[in-house]
Structures are given as C-alpha cells and as structure tokens.
N, CA, C and O atoms as a Maestro MAE file, in Angstrom:
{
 s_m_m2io_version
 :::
 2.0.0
}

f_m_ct {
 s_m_title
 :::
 protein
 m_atom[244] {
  # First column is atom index #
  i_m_mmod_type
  r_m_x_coord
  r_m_y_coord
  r_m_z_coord
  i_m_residue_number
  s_m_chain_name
  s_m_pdb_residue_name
  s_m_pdb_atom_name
  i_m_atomic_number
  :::
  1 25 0.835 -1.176 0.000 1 A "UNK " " N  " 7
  2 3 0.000 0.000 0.000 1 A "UNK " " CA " 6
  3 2 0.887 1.249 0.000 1 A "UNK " " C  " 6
  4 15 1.663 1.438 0.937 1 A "UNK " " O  " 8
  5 25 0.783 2.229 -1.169 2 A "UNK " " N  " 7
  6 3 1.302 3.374 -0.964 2 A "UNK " " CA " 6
  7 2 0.388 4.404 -0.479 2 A "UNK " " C  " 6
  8 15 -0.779 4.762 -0.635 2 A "UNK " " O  " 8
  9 25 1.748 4.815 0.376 3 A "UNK " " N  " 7
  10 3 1.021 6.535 1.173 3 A "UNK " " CA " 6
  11 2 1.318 7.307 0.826 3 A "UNK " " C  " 6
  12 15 2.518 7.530 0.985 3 A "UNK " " O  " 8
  13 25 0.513 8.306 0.098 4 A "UNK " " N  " 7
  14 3 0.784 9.294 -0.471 4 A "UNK " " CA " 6
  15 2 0.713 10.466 0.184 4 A "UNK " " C  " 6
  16 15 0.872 11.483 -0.491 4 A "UNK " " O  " 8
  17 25 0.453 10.596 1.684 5 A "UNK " " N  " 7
  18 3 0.326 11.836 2.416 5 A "UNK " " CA " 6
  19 2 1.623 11.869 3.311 5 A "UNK " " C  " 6
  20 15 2.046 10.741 3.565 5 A "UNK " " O  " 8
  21 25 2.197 12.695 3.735 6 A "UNK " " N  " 7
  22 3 3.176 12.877 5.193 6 A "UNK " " CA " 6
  23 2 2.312 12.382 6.303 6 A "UNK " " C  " 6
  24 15 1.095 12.198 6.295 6 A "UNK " " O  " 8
  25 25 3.058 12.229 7.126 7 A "UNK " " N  " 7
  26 3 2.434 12.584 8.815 7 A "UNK " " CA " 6
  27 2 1.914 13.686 8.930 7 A "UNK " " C  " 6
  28 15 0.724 13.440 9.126 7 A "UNK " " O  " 8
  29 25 2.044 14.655 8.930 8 A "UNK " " N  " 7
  30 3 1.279 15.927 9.389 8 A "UNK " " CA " 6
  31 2 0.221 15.387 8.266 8 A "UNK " " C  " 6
  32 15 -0.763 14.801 8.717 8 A "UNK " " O  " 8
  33 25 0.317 15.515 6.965 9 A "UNK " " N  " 7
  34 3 -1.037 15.204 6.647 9 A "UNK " " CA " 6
  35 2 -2.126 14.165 7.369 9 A "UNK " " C  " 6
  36 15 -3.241 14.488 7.777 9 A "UNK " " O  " 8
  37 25 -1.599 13.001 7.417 10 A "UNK " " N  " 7
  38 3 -1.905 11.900 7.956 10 A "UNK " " CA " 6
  39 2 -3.139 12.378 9.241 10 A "UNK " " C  " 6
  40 15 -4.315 12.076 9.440 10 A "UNK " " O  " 8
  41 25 -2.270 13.150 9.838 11 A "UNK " " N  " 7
  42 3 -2.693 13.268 11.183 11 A "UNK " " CA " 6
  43 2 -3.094 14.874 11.381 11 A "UNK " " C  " 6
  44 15 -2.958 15.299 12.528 11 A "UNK " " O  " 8
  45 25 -3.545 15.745 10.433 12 A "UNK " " N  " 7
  46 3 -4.099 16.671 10.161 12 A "UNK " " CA " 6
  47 2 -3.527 18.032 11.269 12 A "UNK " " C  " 6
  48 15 -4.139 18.836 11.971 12 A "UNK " " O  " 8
  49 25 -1.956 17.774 10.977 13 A "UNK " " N  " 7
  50 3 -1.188 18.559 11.963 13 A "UNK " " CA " 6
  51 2 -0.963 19.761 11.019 13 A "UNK " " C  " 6
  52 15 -0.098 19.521 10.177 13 A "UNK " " O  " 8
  53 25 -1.527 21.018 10.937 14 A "UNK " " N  " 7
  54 3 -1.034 22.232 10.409 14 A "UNK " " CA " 6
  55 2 -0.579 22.753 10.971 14 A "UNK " " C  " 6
  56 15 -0.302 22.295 12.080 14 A "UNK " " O  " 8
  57 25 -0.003 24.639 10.462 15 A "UNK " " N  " 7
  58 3 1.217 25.178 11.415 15 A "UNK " " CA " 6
  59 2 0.706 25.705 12.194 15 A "UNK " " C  " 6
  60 15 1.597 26.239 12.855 15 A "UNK " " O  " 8
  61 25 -0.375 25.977 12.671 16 A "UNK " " N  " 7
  62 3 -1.063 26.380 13.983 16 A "UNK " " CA " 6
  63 2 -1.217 25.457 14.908 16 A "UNK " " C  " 6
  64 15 -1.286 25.906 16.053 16 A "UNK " " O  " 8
  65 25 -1.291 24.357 14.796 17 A "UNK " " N  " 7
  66 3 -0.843 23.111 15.708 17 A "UNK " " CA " 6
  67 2 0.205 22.753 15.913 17 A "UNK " " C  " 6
  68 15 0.355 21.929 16.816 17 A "UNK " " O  " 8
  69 25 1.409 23.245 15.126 18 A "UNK " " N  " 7
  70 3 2.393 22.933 15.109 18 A "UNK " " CA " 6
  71 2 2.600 24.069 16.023 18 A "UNK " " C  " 6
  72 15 2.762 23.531 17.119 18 A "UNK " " O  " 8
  73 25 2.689 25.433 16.186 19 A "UNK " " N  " 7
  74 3 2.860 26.371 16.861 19 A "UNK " " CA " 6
  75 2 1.998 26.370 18.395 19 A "UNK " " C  " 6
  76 15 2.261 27.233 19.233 19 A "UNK " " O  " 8
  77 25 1.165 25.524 18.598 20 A "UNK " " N  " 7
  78 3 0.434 25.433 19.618 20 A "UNK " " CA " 6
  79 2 1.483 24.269 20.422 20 A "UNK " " C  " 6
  80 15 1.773 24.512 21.594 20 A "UNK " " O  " 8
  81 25 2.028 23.035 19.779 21 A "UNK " " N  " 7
  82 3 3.070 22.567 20.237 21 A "UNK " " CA " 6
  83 2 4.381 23.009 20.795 21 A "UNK " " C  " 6
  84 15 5.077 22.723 21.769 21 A "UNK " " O  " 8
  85 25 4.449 24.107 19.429 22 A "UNK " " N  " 7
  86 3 6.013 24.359 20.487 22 A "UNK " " CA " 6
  87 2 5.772 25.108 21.640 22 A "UNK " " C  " 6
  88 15 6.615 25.114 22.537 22 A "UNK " " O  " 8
  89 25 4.599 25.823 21.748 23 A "UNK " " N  " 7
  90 3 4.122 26.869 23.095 23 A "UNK " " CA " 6
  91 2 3.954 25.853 23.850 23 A "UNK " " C  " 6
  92 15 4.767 26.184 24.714 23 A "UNK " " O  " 8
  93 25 3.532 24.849 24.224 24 A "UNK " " N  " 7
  94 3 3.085 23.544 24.913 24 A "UNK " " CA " 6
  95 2 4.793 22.937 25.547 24 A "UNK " " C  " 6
  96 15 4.939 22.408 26.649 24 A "UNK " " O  " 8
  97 25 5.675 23.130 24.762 25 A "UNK " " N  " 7
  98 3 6.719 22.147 25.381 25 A "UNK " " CA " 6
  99 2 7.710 23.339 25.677 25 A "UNK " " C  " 6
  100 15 8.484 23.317 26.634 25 A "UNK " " O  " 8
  101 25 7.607 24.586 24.600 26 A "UNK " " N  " 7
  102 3 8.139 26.026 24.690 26 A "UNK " " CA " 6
  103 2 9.097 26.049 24.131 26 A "UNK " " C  " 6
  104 15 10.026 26.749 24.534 26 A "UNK " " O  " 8
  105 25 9.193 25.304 23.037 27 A "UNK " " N  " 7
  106 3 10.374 24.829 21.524 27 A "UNK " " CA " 6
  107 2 10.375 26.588 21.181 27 A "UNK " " C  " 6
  108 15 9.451 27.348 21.471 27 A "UNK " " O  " 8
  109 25 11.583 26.948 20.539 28 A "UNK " " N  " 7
  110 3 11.816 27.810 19.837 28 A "UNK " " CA " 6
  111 2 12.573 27.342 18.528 28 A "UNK " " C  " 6
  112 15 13.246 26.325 18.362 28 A "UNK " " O  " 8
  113 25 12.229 28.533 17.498 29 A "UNK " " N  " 7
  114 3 12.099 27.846 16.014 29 A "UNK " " CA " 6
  115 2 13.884 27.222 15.807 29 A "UNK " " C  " 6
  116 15 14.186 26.270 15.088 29 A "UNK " " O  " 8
  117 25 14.954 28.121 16.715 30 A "UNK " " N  " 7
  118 3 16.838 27.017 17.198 30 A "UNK " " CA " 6
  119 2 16.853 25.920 17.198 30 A "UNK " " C  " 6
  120 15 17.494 25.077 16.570 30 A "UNK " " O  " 8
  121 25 15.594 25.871 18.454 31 A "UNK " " N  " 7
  122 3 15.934 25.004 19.048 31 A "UNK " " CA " 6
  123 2 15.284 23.596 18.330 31 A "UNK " " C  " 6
  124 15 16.117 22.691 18.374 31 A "UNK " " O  " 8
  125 25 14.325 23.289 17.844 32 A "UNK " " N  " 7
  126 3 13.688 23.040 16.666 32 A "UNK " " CA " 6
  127 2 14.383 22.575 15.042 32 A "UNK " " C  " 6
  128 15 14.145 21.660 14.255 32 A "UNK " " O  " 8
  129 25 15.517 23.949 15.060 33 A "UNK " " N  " 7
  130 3 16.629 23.771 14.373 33 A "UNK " " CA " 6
  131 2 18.066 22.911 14.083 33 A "UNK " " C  " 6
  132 15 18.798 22.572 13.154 33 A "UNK " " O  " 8
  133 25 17.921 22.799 15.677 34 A "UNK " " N  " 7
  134 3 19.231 22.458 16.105 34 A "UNK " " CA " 6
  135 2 18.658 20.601 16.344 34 A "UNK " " C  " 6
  136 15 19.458 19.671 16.237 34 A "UNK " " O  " 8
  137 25 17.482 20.443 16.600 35 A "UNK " " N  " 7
  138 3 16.993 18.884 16.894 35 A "UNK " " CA " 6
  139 2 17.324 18.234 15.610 35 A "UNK " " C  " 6
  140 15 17.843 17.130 15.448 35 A "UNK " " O  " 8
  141 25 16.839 19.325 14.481 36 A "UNK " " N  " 7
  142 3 16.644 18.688 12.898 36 A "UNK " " CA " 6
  143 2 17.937 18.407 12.551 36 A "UNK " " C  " 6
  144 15 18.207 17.454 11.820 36 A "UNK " " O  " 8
  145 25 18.919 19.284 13.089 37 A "UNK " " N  " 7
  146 3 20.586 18.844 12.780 37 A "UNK " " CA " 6
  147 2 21.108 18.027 13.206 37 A "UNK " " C  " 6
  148 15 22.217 17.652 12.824 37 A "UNK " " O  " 8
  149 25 20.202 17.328 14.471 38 A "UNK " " N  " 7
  150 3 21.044 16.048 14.653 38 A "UNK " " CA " 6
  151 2 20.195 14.799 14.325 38 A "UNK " " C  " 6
  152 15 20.250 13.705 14.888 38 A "UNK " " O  " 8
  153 25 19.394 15.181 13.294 39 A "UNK " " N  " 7
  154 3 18.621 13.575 12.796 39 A "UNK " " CA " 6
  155 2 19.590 12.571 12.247 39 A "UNK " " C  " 6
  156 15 19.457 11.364 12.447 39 A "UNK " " O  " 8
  157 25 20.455 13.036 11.631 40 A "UNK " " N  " 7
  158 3 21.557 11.363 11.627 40 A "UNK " " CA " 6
  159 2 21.653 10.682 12.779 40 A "UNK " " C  " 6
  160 15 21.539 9.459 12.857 40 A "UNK " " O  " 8
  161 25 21.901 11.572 13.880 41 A "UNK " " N  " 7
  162 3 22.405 10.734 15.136 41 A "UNK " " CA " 6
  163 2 21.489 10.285 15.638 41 A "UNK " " C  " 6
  164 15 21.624 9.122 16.017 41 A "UNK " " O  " 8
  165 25 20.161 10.955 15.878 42 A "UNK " " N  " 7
  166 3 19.100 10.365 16.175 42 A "UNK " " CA " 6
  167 2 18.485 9.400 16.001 42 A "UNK " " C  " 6
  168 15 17.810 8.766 16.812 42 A "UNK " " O  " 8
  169 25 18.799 9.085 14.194 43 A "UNK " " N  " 7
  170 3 18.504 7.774 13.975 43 A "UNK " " CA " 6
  171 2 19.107 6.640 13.969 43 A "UNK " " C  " 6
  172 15 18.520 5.664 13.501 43 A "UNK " " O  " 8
  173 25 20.077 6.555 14.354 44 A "UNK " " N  " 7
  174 3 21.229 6.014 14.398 44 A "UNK " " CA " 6
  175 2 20.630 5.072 16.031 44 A "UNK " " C  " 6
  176 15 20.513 3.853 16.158 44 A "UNK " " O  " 8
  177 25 20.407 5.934 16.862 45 A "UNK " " N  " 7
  178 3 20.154 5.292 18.082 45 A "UNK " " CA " 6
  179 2 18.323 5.227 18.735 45 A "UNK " " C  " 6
  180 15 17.872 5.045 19.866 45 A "UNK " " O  " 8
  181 25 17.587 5.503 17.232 46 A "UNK " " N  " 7
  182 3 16.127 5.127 17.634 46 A "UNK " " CA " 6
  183 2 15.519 4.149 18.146 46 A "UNK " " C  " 6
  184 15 14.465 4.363 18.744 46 A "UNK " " O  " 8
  185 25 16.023 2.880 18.038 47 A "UNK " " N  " 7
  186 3 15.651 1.744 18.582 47 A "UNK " " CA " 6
  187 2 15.690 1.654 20.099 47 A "UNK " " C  " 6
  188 15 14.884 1.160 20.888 47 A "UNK " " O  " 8
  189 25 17.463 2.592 20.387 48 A "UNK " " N  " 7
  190 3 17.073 2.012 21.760 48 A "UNK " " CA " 6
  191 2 16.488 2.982 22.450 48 A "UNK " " C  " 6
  192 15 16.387 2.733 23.651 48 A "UNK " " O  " 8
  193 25 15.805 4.641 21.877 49 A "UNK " " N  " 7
  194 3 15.564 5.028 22.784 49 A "UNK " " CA " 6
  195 2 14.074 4.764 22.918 49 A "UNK " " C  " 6
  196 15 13.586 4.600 24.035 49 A "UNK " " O  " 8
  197 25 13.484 4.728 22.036 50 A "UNK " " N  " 7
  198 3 12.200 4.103 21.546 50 A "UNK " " CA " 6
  199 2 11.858 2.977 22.928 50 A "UNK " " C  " 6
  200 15 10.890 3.032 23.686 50 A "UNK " " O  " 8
  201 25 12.814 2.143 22.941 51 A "UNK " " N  " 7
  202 3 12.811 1.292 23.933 51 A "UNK " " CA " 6
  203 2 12.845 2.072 24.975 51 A "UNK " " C  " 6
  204 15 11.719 2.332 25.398 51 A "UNK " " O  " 8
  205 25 13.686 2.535 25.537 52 A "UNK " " N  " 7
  206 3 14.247 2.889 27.222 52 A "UNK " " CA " 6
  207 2 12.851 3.517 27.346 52 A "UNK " " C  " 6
  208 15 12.186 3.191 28.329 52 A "UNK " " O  " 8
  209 25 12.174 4.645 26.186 53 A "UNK " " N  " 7
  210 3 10.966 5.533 26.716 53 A "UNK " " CA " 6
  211 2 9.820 4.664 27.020 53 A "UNK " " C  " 6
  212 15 9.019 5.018 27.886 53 A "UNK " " O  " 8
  213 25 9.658 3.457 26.325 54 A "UNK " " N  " 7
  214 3 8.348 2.945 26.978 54 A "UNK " " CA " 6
  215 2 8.301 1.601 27.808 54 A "UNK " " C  " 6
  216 15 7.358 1.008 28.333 54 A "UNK " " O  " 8
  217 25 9.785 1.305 27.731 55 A "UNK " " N  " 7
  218 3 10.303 0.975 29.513 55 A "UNK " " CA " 6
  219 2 9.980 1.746 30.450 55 A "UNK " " C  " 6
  220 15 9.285 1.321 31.373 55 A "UNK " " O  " 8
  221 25 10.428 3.072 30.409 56 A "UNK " " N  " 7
  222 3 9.869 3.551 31.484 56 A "UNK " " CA " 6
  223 2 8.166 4.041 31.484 56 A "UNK " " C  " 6
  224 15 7.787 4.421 32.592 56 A "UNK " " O  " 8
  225 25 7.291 4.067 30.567 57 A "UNK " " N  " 7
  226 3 5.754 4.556 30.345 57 A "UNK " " CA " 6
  227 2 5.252 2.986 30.762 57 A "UNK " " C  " 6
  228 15 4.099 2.987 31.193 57 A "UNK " " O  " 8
  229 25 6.071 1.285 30.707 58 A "UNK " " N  " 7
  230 3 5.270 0.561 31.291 58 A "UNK " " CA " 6
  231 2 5.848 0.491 33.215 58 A "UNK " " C  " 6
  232 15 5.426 -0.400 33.952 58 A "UNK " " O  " 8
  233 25 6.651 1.390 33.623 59 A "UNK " " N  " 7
  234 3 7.282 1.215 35.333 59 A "UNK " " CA " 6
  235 2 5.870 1.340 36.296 59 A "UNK " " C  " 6
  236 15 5.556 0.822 37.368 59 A "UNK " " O  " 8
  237 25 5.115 2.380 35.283 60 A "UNK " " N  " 7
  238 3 4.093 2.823 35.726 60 A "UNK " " CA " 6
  239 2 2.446 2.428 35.958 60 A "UNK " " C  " 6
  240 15 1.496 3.211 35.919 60 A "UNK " " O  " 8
  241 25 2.421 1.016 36.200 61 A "UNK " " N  " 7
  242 3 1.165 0.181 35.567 61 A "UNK " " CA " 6
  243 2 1.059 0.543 37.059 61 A "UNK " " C  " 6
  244 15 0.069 0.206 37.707 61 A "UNK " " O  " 8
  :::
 }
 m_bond[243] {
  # First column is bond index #
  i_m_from
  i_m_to
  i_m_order
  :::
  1 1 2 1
  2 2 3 1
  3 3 4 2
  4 3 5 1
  5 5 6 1
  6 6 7 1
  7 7 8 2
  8 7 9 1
  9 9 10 1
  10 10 11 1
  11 11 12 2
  12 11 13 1
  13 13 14 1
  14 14 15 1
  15 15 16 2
  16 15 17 1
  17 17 18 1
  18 18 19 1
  19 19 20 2
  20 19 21 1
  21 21 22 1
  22 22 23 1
  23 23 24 2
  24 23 25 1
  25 25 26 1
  26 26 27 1
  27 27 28 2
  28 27 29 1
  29 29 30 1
  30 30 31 1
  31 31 32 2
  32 31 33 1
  33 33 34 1
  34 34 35 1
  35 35 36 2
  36 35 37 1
  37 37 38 1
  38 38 39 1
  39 39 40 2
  40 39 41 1
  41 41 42 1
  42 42 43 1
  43 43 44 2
  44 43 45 1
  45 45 46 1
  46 46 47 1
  47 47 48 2
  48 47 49 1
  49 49 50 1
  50 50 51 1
  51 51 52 2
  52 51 53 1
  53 53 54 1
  54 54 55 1
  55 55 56 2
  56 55 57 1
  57 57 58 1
  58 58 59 1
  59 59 60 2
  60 59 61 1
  61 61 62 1
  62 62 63 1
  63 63 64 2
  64 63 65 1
  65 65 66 1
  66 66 67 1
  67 67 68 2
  68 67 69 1
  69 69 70 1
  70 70 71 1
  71 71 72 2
  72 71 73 1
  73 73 74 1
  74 74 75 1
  75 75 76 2
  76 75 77 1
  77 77 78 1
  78 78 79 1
  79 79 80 2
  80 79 81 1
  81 81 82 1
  82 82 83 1
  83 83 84 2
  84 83 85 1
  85 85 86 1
  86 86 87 1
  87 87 88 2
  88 87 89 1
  89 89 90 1
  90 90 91 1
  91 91 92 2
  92 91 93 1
  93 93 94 1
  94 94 95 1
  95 95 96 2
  96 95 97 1
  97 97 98 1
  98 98 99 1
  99 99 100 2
  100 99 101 1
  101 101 102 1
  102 102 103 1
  103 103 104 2
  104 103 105 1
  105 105 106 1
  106 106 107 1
  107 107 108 2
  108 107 109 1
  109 109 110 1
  110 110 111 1
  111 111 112 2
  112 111 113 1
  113 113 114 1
  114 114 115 1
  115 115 116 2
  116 115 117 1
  117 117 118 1
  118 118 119 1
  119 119 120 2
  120 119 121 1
  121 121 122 1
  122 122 123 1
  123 123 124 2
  124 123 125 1
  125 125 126 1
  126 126 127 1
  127 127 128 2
  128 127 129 1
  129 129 130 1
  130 130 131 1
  131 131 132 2
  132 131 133 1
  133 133 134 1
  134 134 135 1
  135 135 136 2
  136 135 137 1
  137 137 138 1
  138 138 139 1
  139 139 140 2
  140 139 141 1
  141 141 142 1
  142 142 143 1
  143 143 144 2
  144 143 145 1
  145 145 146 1
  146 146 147 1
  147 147 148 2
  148 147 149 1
  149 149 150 1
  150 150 151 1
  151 151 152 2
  152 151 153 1
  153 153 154 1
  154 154 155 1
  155 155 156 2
  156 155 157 1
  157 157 158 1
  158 158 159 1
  159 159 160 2
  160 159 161 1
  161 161 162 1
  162 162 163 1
  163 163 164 2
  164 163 165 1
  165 165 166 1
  166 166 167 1
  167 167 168 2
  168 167 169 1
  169 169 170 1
  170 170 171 1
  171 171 172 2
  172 171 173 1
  173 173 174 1
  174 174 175 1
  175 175 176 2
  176 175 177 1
  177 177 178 1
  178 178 179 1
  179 179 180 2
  180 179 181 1
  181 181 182 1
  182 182 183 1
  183 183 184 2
  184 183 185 1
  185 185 186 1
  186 186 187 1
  187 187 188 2
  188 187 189 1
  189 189 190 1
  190 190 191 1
  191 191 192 2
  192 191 193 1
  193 193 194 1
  194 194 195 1
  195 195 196 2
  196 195 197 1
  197 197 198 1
  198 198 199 1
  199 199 200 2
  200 199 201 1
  201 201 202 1
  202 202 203 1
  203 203 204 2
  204 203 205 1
  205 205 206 1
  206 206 207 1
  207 207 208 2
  208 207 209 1
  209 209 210 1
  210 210 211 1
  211 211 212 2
  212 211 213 1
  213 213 214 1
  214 214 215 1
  215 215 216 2
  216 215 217 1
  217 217 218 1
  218 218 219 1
  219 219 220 2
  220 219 221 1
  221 221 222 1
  222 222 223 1
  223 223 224 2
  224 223 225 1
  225 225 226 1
  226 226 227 1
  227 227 228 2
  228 227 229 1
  229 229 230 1
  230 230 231 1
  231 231 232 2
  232 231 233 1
  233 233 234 1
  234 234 235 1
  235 235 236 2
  236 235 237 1
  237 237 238 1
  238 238 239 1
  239 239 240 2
  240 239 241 1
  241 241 242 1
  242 242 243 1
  243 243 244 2
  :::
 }
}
C-alpha cells in the first residue's frame, strides 16, 4: 500500500498546531533547528531510545 500523504497530513497537523506545540513544550524555532541537525544521530540510536521511553511509560502500571 502506498502513502501518499506525510504525517502531518496523515494526522491533520497544520502550522497552527504545530505552533500550539512548540508553546506547549516552549520549543523555539533554534531550538527546533538544532533537533533537525542532529537527525543522523538520532537515527542512528532510535531503537534504543524508543525502547528505554516505553520501559519507562510501562514502570508505571
């Protein structure tokens, strides 16, 4: 099956939701900047953090 939409499409995220997010966590458009610059590394180690985060979301049953 091809998907022809993004995620934000997908999930009907526009830039006013997107801007309601960064006020929510209090991202600035750097800092935002500076996350996107380290997507090599990020992906590089997604598996395990993917893991460790919902290791800790099941500590909590």
């Amino acid at each position: 099956m091809l998907i022809e939409k993004t995620l934000l499409e997908q999930f009907n995220i526009n830039e006013i939701e997107i801007q309601r997010r960064m006020e929510l966590f209090k991202l600035t458009q750097a800092e935002l900047d500076l996350l996107a610059a380290q997507q090599p590394i990020i992906e590089q180690h997604l598996d395990g953090l993917v893991a460790k985060f919902y290791d800790k979301q099941t500590q909590f049953d």
